[in-house]
DOPARO-110291 format. One record per residue (C-alpha): residue number from 1; y, z, x. Coordinates in pm, 1 decimal, always signed. Example, Ala and Ser with C-alpha at 12.3 -4.5 7.8 and 13.67 -1.06 7.14 Angstrom:
(1,(-450.0,+780.0,+1230.0))
(2,(-106.0,+714.0,+1367.0))
//
This chain:
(1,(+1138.2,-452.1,-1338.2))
(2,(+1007.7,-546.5,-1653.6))
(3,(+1013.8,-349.6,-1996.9))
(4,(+691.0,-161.1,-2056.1))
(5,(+550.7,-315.2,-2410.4))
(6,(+344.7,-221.9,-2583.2))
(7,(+33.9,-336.2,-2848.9))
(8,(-101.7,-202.9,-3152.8))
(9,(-520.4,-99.1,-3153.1))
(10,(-545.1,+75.6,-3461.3))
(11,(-406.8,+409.0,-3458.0))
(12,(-291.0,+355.2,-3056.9))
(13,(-40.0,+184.5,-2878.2))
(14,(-173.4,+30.8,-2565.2))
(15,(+69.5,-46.6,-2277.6))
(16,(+25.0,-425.7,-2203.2))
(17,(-2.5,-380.1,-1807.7))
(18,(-78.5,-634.9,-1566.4))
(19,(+3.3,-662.7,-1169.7))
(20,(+234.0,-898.7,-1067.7))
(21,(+98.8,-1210.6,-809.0))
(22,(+26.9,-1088.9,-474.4))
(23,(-99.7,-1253.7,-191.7))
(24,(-461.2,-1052.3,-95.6))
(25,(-558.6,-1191.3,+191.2))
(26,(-929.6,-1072.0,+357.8))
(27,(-916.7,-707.5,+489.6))
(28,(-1016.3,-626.5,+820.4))
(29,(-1345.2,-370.8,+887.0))
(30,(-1101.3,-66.2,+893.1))
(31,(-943.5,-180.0,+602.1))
(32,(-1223.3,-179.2,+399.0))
(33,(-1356.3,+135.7,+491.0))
(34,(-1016.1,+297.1,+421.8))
(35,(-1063.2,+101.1,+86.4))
(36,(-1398.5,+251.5,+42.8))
(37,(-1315.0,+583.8,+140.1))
(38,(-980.0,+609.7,-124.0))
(39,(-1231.2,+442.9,-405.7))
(40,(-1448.2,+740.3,-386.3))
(41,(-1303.1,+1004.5,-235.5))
(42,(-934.7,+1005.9,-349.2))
(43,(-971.3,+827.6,-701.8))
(44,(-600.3,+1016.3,-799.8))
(45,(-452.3,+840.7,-495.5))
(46,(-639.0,+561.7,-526.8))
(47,(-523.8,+486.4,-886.3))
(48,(-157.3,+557.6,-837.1))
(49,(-173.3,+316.0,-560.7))
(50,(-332.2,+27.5,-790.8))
(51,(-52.8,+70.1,-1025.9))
(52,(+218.6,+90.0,-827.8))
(53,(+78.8,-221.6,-653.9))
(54,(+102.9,-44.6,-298.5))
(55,(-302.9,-41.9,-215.3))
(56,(-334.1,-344.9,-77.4))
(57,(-11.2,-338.0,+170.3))
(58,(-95.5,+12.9,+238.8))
(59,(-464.4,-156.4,+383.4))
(60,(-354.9,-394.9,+574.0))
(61,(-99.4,-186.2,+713.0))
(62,(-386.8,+56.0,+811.4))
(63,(-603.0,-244.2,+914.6))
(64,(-324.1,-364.5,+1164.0))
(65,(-272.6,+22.9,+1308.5))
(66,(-637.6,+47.4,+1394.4))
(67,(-683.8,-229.7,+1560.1))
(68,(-375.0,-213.1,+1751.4))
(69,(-520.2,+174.2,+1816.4))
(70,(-864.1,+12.4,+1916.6))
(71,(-653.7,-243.8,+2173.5))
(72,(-460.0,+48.2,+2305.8))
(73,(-724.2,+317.8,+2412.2))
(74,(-1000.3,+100.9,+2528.3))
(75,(-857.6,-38.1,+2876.0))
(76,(-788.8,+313.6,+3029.1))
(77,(-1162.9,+426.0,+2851.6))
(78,(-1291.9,+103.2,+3043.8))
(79,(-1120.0,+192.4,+3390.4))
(80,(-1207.9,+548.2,+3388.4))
(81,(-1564.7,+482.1,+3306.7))
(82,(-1609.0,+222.1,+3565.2))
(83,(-1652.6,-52.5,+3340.0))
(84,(-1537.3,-399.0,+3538.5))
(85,(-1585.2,-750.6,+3547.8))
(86,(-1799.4,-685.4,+3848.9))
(87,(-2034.4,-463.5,+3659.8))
(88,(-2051.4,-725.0,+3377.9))
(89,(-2173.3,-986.8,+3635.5))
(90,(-2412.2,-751.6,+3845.5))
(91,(-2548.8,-521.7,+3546.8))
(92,(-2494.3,-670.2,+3206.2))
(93,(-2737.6,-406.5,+3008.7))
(94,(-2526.2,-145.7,+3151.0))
(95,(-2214.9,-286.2,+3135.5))
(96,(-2313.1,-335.9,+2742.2))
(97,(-2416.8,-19.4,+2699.4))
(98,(-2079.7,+135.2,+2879.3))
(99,(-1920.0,-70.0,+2614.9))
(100,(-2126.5,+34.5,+2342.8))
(101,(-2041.5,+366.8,+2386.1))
(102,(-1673.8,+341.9,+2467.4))
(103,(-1637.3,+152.5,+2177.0))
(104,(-1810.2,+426.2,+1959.3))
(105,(-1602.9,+688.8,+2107.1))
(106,(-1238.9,+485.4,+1986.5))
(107,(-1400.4,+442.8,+1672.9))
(108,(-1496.2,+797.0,+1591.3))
(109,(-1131.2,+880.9,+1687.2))
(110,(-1003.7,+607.6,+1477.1))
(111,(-1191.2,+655.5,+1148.2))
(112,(-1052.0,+1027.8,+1221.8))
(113,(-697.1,+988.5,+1272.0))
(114,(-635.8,+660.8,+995.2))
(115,(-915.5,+629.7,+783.4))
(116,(-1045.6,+1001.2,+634.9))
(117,(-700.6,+1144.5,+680.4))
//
């Protein structure tokens, strides 16, 4: 790591600090919203994780968890609320709607477990 320097404002020494080249590539929707949520609810944490440059892996990481999350529980939601290929052919408003609300339901849990925590 590189030695901390400093410069001279007046009567203060300012430490010259700059991050070092990452690559920041687009965050998902659930890594935004854990961005949001960190940027004004948790400005300590979200600070500390700016400096030590850990913010934006710590995102994506939580990006990639949800949707693997979202992948995970919505099959077995699907088959247990009788939501099939058949119903999508025969009764697409309901067969939206089904989905709709599945889909709400992993996303309340989601936001729950990885985002707010």
């Amino acid at each position: 790591m590189n030695e901390l320097t400093y410069t001279q404002n007046g009567d203060y020494l300012i430490p010259n600090i700059s991050l070092s080249q990452t690559e920041e590539r687009p965050l998902g929707k659930y890594g935004r919203l854990r961005k949001t949520y960190l940027r004004e609810h948790r400005p300590l944490l979200w600070n500390r994780m700016i400096l030590s440059e850990t913010l934006y892996p710590h995102l994506r990481e939580i990006d990639k968890a949800a949707n693997s999350r979202l992948e995970e529980m919505l099959p077995p939601m699907m088959q247990d609320a009788g939501v099939t290929e058949h119903l999508k052919a025969t009764d697409p408003m309901k067969w939206v709607g089904l989905m709709n609300t599945l889909k709400a339901q992993v996303e309340e849990v989601i936001l729950n477990e990885l985002i707010y925590s």
